[in-house]
C-alpha positions in Angstrom: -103.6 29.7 23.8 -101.8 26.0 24.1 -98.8 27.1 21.8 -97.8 30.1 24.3 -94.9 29.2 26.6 -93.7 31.8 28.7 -90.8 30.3 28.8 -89.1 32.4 26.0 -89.8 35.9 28.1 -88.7 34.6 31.4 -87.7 37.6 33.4 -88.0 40.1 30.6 -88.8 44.0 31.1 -92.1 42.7 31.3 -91.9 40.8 33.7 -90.0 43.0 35.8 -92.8 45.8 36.2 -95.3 42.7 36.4 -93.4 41.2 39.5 -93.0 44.3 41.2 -96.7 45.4 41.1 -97.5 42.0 42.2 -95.2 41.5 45.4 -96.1 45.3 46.4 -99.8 44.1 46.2 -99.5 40.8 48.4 -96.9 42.8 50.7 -99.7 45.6 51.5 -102.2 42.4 52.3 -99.4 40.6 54.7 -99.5 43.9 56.9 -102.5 42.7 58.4 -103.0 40.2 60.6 -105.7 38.7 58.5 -105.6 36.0 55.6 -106.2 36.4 52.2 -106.6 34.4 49.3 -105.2 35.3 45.7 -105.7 34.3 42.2 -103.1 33.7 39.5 -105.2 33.3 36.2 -102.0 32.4 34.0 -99.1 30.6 35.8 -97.6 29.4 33.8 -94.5 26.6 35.0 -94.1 28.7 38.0 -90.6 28.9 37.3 -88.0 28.7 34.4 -84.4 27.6 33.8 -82.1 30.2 31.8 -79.9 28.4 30.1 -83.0 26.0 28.6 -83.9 26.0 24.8 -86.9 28.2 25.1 -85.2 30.7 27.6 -82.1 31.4 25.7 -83.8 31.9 22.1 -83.7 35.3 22.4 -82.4 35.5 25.9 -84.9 38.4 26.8 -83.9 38.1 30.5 -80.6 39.9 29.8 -82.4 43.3 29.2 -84.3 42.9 32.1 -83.6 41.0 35.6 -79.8 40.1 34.3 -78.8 44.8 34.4 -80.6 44.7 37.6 -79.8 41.7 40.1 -76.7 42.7 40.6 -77.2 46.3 41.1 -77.7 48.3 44.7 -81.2 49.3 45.2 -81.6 51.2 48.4 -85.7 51.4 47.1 -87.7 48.6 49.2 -89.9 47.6 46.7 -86.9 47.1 44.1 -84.7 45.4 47.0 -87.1 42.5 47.8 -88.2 42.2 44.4 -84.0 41.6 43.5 -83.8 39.5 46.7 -86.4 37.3 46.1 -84.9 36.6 42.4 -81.3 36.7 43.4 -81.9 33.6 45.1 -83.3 31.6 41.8 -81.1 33.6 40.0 -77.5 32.2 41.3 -79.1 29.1 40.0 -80.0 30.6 37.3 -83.4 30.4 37.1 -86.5 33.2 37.1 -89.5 32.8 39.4 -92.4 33.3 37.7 -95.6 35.0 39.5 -97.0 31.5 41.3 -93.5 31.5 42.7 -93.2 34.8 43.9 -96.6 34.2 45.4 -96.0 31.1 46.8 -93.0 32.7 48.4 -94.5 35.2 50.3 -97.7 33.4 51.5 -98.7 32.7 55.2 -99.8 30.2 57.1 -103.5 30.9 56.8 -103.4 32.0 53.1 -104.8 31.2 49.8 -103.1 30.5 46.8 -105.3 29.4 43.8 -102.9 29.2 40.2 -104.6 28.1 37.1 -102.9 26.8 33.8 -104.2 25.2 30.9 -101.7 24.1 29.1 -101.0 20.2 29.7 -97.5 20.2 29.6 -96.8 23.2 31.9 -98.9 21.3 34.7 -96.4 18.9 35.2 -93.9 21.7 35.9 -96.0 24.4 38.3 -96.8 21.7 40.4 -92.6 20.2 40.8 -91.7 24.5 40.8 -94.1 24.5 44.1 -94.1 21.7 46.1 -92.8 22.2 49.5 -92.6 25.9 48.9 -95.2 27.3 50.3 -96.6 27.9 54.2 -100.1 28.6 53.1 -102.4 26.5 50.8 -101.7 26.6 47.2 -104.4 24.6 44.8 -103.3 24.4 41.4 -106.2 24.0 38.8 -105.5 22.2 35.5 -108.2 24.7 33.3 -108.9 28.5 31.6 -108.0 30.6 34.1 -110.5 33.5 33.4 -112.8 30.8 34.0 -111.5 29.4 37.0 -111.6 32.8 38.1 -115.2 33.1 37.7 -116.2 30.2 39.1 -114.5 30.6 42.5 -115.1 34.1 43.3 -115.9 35.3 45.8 -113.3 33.5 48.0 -113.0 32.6 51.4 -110.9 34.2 52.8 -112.4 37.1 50.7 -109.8 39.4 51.4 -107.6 39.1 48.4 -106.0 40.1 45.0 -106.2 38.6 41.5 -103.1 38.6 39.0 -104.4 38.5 34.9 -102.1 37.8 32.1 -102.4 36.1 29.3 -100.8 36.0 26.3 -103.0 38.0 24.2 -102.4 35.7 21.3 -106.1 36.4 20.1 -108.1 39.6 19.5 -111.0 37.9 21.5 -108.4 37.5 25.2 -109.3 41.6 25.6 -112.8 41.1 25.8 -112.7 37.6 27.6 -110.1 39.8 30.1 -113.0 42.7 29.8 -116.1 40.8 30.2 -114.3 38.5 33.2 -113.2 41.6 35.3 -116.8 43.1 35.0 -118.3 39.6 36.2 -115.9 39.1 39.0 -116.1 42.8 40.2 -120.3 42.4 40.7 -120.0 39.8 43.1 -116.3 40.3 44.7 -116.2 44.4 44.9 -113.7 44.8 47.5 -111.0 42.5 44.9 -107.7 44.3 44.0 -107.2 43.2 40.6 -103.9 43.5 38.6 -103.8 43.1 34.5 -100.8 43.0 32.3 -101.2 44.2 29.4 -98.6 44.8 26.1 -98.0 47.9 24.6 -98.1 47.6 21.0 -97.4 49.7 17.6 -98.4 50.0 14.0 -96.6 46.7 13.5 -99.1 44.6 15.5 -101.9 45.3 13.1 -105.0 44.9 14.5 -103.4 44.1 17.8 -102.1 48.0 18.4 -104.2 49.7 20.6 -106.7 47.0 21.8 -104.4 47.6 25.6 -105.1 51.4 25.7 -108.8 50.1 24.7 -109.3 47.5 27.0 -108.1 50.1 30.1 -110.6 52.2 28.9 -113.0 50.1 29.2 -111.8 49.0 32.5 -111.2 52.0 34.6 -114.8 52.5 35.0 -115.5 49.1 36.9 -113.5 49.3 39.9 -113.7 52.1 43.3 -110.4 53.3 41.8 -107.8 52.3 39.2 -104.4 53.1 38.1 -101.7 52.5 35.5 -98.0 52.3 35.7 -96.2 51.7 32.6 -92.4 50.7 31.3 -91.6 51.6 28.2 -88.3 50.2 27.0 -88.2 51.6 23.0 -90.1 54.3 21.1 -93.3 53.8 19.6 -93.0 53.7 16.0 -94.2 52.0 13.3 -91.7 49.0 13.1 -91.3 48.3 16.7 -94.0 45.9 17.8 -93.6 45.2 21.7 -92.2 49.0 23.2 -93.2 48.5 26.7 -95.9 46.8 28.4 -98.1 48.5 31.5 -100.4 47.4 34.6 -104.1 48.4 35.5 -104.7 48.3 38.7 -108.2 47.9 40.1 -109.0 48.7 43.5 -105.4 49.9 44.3 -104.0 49.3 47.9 -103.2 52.1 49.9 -99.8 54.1 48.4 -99.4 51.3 45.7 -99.0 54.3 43.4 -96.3 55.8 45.2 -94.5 52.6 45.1 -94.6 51.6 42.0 -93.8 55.0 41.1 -90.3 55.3 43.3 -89.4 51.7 42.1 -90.1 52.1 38.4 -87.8 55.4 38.8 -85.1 53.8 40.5 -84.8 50.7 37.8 -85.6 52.8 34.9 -81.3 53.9 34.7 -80.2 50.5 34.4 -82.7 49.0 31.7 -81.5 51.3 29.5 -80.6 55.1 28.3 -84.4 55.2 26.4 -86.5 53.8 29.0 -89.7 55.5 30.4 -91.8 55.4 32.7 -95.2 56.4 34.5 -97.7 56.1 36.7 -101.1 57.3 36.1 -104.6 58.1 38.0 -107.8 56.5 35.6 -109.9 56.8 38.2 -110.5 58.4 41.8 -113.0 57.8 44.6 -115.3 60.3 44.6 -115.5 62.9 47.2 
């Protein structure tokens, strides 16, 4: 959708359990000494300025990365995730996923981030020049599209970030109907979708998440869900928490995201929960 900037949610709750399942997933690749290419369907700017218009609107970043960049976090997931935004954030700014990606690439690595919005492409490409070691292409175009066309990559060992907006009904099925296509010709792909959580209040919007993973959990080897809940699901809420599906999960990704989500979960908030949960298991 052209009229969604991300701008207004930078560094949100959402985005907190979004950038910590996403540098846990390119930090598992950099342990081996072999390159990898990943996939950013919906970059966005790359990164975002706090005190802008958009930002400070609702100012969603102070119930999220503002209670925790100051805070000790002995966890190691947490503590690079807070180190690699305390250094935007003393500027403040947010690093958005491309960023965060772009960071932690190496020499021999692939970085593909896909916008389609004309006026964020401006931006994305000033947020990441000079920042990476690796090779980072930046595609001005649909990213579940983009997605699809260049899959399988070279270097095929990889990961793929997903999340859009949701703005329409039809982005679960596109998200659906992309993950299947990808998965039949690039099995080994860890995949990671976003997704909101969503009451009564969204209308026909509630539940089409918890749907969606359904449908989902089947296609991969394995599959997981951890998920941040920040308010109570009831009627009048709208947005309580949003989760992640994991496809193809590294190694211990669950036990990560398990021990960080626990240790932020205290200073979000007194009603926050969280959890981590199996879809689907290799078979025996």
């Amino acid at each position: 959708m052209l009229s969604y900037k991300h701008a207004f949610h930078a560094g949100n709750h959402a985005d907190v359990i979004k950038h910590l399942g996403w540098i846990a997933v390119i930090d598992y690749l950099c342990k081996k000494n072999k390159p990898f290419t990943l996939f950013d369907t919906h970059a966005g700017a790359g990164q975002y300025s706090l005190d802008d218009e958009q930002a400070s609107k609702n100012s969603e970043y102070e119930s999220g990365i503002a209670r925790l960049v100051d805070t000790a976090m002995a966890e190691p997931l947490v503590e690079k995730y807070l180190t690699l935004c305390g250094e935007f954030y003393q500027q403040h700014y947010y690093p958005g996923s491309p960023v965060i990606a772009a960071t932690l690439l190496r020499d021999n690595d692939q970085l593909h981030v896909m916008e389609l919005h004309p006026a964020e492409i401006p931006k994305l490409q000033a947020s990441l020049k000079g920042l990476a070691r690796g090779q980072v292409h930046i595609h001005h175009r649909d990213g579940l599209e983009g997605l699809n066309a260049l899959a399988p990559p070279s270097p095929v060992r990889g990961a793929v970030l997903i999340d859009p907006p949701y703005e329409l009904l039809s982005e679960y099925q596109s998200v659906t109907d992309t993950v299947n296509a990808i998965l039949k010709k690039w099995a080994q792909a860890q995949i990671v979708i976003w997704y909101p959580l969503l009451s009564a209040r969204a209308g026909q919007k509630s539940g089409c998440s918890e749907r969606m993973v359904e449908a989902l959990t089947e296609s991969g080897k394995t599959a997981f869900t951890a998920e941040l809940h920040v308010a109570d699901n009831s009627s009048d809420t709208g947005m309580y928490g949003s989760g992640l599906l994991f496809i193809n999960p590294s190694w211990q990704l669950d036990t990560q995201l398990t021990d960080a989500l626990n240790a932020i979960a205290p200073a979000l908030g007194d009603n926050i929960k969280v959890s981590v949960t199996w879809r689907k298991r290799e078979s025996a």
